[in-house]
C-alpha positions in Angstrom: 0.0 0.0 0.0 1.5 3.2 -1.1 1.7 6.6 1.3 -1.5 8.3 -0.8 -3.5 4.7 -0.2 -2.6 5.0 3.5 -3.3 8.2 4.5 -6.5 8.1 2.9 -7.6 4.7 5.4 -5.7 6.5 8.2 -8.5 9.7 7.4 -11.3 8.0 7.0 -11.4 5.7 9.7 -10.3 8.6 12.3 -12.1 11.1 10.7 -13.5 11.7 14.4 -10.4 12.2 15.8 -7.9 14.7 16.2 -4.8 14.3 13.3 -2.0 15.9 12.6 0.1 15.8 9.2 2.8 14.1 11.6 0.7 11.3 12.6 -0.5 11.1 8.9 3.2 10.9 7.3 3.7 8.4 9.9 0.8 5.8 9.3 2.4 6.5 5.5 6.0 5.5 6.6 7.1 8.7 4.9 8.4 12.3 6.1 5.7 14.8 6.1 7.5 16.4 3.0 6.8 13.4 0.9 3.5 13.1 2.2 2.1 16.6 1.1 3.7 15.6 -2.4 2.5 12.5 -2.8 -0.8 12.8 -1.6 -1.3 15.7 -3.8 0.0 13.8 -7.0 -2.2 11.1 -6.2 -5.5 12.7 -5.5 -5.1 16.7 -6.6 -5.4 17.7 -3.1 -3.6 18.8 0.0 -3.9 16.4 2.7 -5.1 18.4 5.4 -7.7 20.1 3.1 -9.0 17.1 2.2 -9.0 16.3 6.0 -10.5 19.8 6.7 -13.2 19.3 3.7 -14.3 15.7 4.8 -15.3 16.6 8.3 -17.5 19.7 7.2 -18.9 17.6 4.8 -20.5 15.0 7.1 -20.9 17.8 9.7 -23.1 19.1 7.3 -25.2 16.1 6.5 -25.7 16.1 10.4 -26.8 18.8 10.5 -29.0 18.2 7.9 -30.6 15.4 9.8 -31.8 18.0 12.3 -28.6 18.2 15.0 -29.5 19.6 18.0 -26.4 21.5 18.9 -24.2 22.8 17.1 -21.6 23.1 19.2 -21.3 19.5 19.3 -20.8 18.7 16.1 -18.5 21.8 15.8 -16.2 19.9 18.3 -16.8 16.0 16.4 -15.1 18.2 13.3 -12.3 19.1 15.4 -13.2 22.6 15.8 -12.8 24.5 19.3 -16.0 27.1 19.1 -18.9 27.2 17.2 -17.4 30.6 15.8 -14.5 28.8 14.6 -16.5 26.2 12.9 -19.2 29.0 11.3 -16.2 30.2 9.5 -14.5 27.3 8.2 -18.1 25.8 6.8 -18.9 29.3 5.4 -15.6 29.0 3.8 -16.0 25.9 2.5 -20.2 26.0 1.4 -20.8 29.6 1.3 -23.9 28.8 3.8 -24.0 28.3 7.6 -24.7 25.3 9.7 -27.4 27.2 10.7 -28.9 27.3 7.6 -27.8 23.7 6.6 -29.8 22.7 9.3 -32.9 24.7 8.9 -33.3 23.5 5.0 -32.6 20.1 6.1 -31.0 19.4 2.5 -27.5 19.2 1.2 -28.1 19.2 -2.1 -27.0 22.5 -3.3 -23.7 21.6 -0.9 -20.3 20.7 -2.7 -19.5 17.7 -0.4 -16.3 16.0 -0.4 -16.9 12.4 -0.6 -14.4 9.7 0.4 -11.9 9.5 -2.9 -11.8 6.0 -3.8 -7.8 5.9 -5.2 -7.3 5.4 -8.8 -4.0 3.5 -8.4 -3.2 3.6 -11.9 0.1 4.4 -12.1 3.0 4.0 -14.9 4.2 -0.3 -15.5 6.8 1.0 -17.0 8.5 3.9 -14.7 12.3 3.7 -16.1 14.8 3.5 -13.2 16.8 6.7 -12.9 19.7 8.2 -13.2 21.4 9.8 -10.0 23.3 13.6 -10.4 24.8 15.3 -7.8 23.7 18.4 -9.3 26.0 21.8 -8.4 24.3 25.1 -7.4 22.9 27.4 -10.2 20.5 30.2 -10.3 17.1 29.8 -12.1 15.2 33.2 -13.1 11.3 33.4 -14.6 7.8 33.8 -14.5 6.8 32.8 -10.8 3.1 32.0 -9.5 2.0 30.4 -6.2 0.2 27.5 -6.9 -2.9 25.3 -4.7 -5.3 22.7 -5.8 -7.6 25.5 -7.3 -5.4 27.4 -9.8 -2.8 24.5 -11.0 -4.0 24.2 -14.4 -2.7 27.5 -14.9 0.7 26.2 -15.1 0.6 25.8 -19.2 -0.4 29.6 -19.5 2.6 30.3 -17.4 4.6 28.5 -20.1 3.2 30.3 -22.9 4.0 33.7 -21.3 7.4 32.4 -20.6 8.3 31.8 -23.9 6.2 35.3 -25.0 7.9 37.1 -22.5 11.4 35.6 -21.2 13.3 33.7 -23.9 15.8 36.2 -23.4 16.0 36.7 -20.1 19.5 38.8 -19.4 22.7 36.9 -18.5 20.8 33.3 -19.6 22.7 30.3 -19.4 22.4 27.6 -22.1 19.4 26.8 -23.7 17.5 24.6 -20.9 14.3 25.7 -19.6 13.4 24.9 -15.9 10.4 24.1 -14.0 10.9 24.6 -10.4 8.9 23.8 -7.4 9.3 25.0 -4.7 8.6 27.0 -1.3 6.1 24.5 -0.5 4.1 24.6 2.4 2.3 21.7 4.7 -1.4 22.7 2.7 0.4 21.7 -0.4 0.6 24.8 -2.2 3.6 25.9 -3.6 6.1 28.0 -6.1 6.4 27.3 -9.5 8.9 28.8 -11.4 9.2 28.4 -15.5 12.3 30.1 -16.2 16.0 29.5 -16.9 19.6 29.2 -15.9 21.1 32.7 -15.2 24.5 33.6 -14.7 23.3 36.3 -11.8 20.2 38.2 -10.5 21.8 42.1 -11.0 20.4 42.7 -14.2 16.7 40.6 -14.5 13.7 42.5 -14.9 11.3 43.4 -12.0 8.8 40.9 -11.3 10.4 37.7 -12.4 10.6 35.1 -10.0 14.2 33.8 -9.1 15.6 31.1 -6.6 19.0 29.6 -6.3 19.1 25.8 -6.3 21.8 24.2 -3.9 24.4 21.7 -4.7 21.5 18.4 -4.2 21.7 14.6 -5.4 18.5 14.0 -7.7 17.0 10.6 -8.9 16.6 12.1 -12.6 13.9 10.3 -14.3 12.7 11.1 -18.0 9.0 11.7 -19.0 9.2 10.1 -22.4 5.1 10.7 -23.2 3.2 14.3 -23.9 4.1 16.8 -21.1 -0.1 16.8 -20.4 0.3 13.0 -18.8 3.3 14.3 -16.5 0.5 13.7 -13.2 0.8 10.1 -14.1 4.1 10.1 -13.9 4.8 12.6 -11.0 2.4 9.7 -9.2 4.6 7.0 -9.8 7.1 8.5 -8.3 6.2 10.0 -5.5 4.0 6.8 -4.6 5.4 3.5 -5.9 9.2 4.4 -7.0 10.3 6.7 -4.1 8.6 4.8 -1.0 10.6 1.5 -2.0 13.7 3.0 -3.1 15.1 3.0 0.0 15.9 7.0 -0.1 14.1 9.4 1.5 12.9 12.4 -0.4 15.1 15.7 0.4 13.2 18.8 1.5 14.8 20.5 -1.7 13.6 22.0 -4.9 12.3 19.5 -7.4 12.0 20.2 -11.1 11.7 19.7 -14.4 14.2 19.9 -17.0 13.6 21.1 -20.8 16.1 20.3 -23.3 16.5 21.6 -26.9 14.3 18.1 -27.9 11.0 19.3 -26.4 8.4 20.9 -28.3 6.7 23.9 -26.6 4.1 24.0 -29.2 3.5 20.3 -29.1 3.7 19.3 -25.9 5.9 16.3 -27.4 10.0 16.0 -26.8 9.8 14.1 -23.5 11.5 16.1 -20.9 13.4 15.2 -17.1 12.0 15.3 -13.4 14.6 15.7 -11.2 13.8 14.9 -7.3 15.8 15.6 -4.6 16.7 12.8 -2.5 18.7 11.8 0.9 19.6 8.5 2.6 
């Protein structure tokens, strides 16, 4: 069973109970770095979100069933005051409990229901190839990413190559996309840019980041660049977890060499992940 698969039993059968990410990443056997990545490759969604989106959810069907107080189920969800919780499920419905309850109906409600995991995954992941990889500067179009705006990762891509092809002091022709700055909710940096000789002279606005000297498990992504999820998955979920490295809390990113297409999508391209022992 692979760290998504168990984090997912670990939440659902102690949905009732307090959690932390820590005691998720453990039930996973993984650091709590791998776990917010390879939950969210798995499932599209931060862990604790999902955690945070499943206990309003069945709040409100209680609720819905005519609850008498609540308070109480404000505290089942994990929530220390009824304030507290009248925020999160306004956040998370647009409605309050109160109202839940007085229309006895969820059916305008976005619930989150249990995911059921889709364990397909890549049969033919390739082993990688291992780089100590020295520091270098990366310099580009920056945006901070979460579950809701991710697909705007392409468009950041086509305003890279409308906008910074010639990025002062650029080294080489690779292009980089770099994750990083990421946080326990899962949301994160990306970064589609490339090498630079030095920060002095870049343009206002761009994004920059300097990656350290790291060890990577560099795998290629041989298929379109739109089935890179697939592949990110595998990883993160079946490669990674029996490797017997740990993942380093590092940058990650991909590499685009001279072969890839930008207006295909076709080329095949590298992931690099940082790892430990």
């Amino acid at each position: 069973m692979n760290p998504a698969h168990r984090a997912l039993w670990y939440i659902e059968s102690h949905l009732a109970e307090p959690m932390t990410l820590d005691e998720i990443a453990g039930v996973g056997g993984v650091s709590r770095f791998h776990m917010v990545r390879a939950f969210a490759a798995a499932t599209g969604l931060p862990v604790m979100r999902y955690v945070r989106a499943r206990r309003l959810s069945e709040a409100a069907r209680s609720l819905a069933k005519g609850a008498p107080h609540i308070l109480s189920i404000a505290l089942e969800a994990d929530y220390g005051s009824h304030e507290a919780f009248t925020r999160a499920f306004r956040d998370q419905f647009g409605t309050t409990p109160e109202a839940v309850r007085a229309a006895t109906c969820i059916s305008d409600l976005q619930l989150q229901e249990p995911i059921l995991m889709d364990s397909t995954m890549l049969d033919n992941l390739k082993a990688p190839r291992f780089e100590t990889a020295k520091a270098f500067l990366v310099a580009g179009l920056a945006e901070r990413i979460t579950c809701e705006n991710g697909a705007i990762i392409p468009g950041l891509w086509y305003r890279f190559h409308q906008e910074v092809a010639d990025t002062p002091a650029r080294v080489g022709n690779v292009a980089y996309g770099v994750c990083c700055n990421g946080d326990d909710s899962g949301n994160f940096d990306y970064i589609a840019g490339v090498e630079v000789a030095d920060f002095s002279d870049l343009p206002r606005g761009l994004g920059r980041i300097r990656i350290p000297e790291q060890r990577y498990a560099v795998f290629t992504h041989s298929d379109h660049v739109a089935s890179i999820r697939r592949t990110v998955n595998t990883i993160w979920n079946q490669w990674l977890p029996t490797s017997g490295l740990k993942a380093a809390d590092a940058p990650n990113f991909e590499r685009y060499d001279e072969k890839f297409d930008p207006m295909t999508g076709n080329g095949g391209f590298e992931i690099w992940v940082p790892v430990r022992e």
